[in-house]
Phi, psi and omega in degrees: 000153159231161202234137152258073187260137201260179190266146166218153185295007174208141193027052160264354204252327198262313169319300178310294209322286191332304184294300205305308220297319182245053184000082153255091181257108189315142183258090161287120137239184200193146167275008189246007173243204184246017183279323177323321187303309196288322171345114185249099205279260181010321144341295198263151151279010218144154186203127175244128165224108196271100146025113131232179199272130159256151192043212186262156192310321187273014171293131181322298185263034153350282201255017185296017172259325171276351178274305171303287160303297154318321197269331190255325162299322157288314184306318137309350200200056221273007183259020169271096176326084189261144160255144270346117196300150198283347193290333194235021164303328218265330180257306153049045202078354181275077198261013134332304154308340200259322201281353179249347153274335162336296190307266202308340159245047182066009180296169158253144226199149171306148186286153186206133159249070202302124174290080190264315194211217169280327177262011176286314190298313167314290201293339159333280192309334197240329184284317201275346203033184204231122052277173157210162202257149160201115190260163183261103177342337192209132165146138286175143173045057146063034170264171175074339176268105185280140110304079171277112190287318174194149091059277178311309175312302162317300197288318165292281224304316163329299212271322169302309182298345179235047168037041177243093200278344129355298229273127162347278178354288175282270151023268187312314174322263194311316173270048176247304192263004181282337190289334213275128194278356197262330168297311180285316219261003156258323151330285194258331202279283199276021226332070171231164186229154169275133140319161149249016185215148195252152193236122182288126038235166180259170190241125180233130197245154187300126163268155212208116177302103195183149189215047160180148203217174168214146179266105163235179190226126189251126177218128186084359197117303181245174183270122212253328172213161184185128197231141161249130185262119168274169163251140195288326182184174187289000181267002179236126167259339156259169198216015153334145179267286209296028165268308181163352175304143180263130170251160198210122167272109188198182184303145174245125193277210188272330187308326184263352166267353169259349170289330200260001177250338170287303185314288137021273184290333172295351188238014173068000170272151204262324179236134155221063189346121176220146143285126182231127187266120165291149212207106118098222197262011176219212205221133170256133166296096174291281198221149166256130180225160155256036152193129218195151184250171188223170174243131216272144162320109193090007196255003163234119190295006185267333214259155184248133199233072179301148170296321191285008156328120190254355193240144181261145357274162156357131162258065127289344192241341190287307186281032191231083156338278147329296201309296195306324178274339184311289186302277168346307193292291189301004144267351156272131198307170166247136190287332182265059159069322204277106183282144172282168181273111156305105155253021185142135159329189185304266164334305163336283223277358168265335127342318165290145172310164151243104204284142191284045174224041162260000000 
């Protein structure tokens, strides 16, 4: 088989290995020269490239190597197995996108009002009451994301978003965070810069009482891990783990693997990462991503492992990343006729050892 893997600032070291280990050596490319352009992806079986955020997540051009690049290499060549899947480029941190495909097929989804114009703030105000979440259109690991307390908070965060620097409001916002020492030491140290501005239109959601949300990851059709993220304590309201939330592998019940194996087929994706709130006997769809991290088995003495975990594979094996996507990829077909070598369905190959000398 052959492979592309492109370089990225994060678990490319654990990728290669993984391809040598089911002898692939992979053709490293990289987005920061010009050879990619040229490339002849028709060549290969597969394209891995793992993601990660330029500037901070809610920066417009987050992702424009996936969006640009990724987006122009299927397109050329659209019968190429690709990581992060093509499918989901289009939603991609993008939770506007995601909330108006959500919406039209009827999935459940937290009450949302997109903050389009002045009476959006208005039906905001009078349908979610307050506290309410108003989220930033674009961003990740719980950034960006407000707890609006009346009617005035609401209205600035709006007015921040259509860049109207008039409003008192909005005003303060940026020389609040131009003060925040955590803006320079990202600015000059780690020369990444925070936005300083929210991108229209934001989303203001209904707040939903709660001190645990769950993660689960659909791969092939069905869902290969699942976590529930806690709150560290009552003062967080969010349970992001790199926020300070714990996670904990215990049961998951069936109503959230089947909301999270429908989303999956309806959007044609082969990997998908969902956020989920639990709501009464069933789960509402916070966000969808194709690509989501994992904390490797055991590496945090905080996280909780239960018996009662209900989903194959193992996690010992679901959390091994590299592995999982590895496989799944040298098991699909390729649509432009070159089959990959069958070890097994979907399930089968996560299930097989993986010998520790990768």
């Amino acid at each position: 088989m052959k492979a592309v893997l492109m370089h990225s600032l994060e678990r490319f070291d654990s990728f290669l290995s993984t391809l040598r280990h089911y002898g692939i050596d992979p053709v490293v490319l990289s987005f920061d020269g010009q050879e990619w352009i040229d490339f002849d992806y028709s060549s290969v079986d597969f394209l891995i490239f793992y993601s990660s955020f330029a500037f901070s997540s809610h920066h417009p051009l987050a992702l424009w190597r996936v969006y640009d690049n990724l987006e122009h290499i299927h397109r050329a060549c659209p019968d190429l197995v690709i990581y992060p899947d093509p499918a989901l480029i289009y939603f991609y941190n993008d939770k506007y996108r995601q909330h108006l495909f959500l919406k039209s097929r009827g999935f459940p989804i937290p009450e949302t009002v997109p903050l389009l114009s002045p009476s959006s703030v208005e039906l905001a105000h009078e349908r979610l009451g307050y506290p309410m979440v108003v989220k930033n259109r674009y961003g990740a690991g719980g950034g960006a994301v407000f707890l609006v307390r009346d009617r005035t908070e609401l209205e600035s965060y709006y007015r921040i978003s259509q860049l109207d620097f008039m409003h008192p409001g909005a005003l303060s916002y940026l020389f609040r965070m131009l003060k925040q020492r955590m803006f320079y030491y990202n600015l000059l140290k780690e020369r990444k810069m925070t936005y300083p501005f929210l991108s229209p239109p934001l989303l203001a959601q209904k707040y939903i009482t709660t001190d645990r949300d769950l993660k689960t990851v659909v791969g092939d059709g069905k869902v290969v891990e699942g976590h529930w993220r806690f709150q560290a304590s009552r003062d967080q309201w969010k349970v992001n783990i790199d926020g300070g939330g714990i996670g904990r592998w215990s049961y998951i019940p069936s109503h959230a693997l089947e909301v999270s194996e429908r989303l999956a087929r309806e959007l044609q994706a082969s990997w998908i990462n969902l956020d989920l709130m639990p709501q009464g006997e069933g789960f509402l769809i916070s966000e969808f991503s194709p690509v989501w991290h994992h904390y490797a088995f055991g590496e945090k003495s905080t996280f909780v492992y239960d018996d009662d975990y209900n989903i194959d594979p193992p996690l010992s094996i679901s959390l091994d990343l590299e592995r999982i996507i590895v496989e799944s990829l040298i098991n699909r077909p390729n649509t432009a006729g070159r089959t990959s070598p069958q070890r097994g369905g979907p399930t089968d190959i996560l299930t097989h050892p993986l010998s520790t000398d990768t």
